[in-house]
N, C-alpha and C positions, 0 to 999 in steps of 0.2 A: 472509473473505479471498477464499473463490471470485467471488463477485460481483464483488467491488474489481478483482480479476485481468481481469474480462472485461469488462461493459457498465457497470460500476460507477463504472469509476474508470481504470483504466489503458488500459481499451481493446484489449487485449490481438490479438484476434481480427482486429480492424484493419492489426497491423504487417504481415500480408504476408511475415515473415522466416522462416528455415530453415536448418536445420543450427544448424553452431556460433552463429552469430549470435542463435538464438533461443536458447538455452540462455544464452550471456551476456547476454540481455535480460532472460529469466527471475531471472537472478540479479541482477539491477542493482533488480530490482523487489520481490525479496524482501528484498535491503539495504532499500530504500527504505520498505518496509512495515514491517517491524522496526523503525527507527527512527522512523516515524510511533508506531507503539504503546507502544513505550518512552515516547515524549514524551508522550502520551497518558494513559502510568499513571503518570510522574511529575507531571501537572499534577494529576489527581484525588488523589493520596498528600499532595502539600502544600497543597490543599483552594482551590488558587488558582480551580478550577471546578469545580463539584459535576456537572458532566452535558455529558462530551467528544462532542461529534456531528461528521462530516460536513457542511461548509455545502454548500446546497442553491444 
């Protein structure tokens, strides 16, 4: 998750934002990663794909 958070994936480090703004950015992204992972371990639970990755 730390990764995804910063050069991984969201970018994080990039936005330039602060204060309240960053905090509701933080949370718009932790929705967003929760529900990545949920769907993630609902596609592996119903065996629709054996091995969730990250496309490159």
């Amino acid at each position: 998750m730390f990764r995804d958070f910063k050069t991984g994936g969201y970018n994080l480090e990039k936005t330039n934002v602060e204060g309240k703004r960053f905090i509701y950015l933080v949370l718009l992204m932790t929705i967003a990663y929760t529900s990545a992972t949920i769907q993630g371990h609902n596609i592996k639970r119903k065996g629709i794909q054996n091995y969730v990755v990250r496309v490159k």
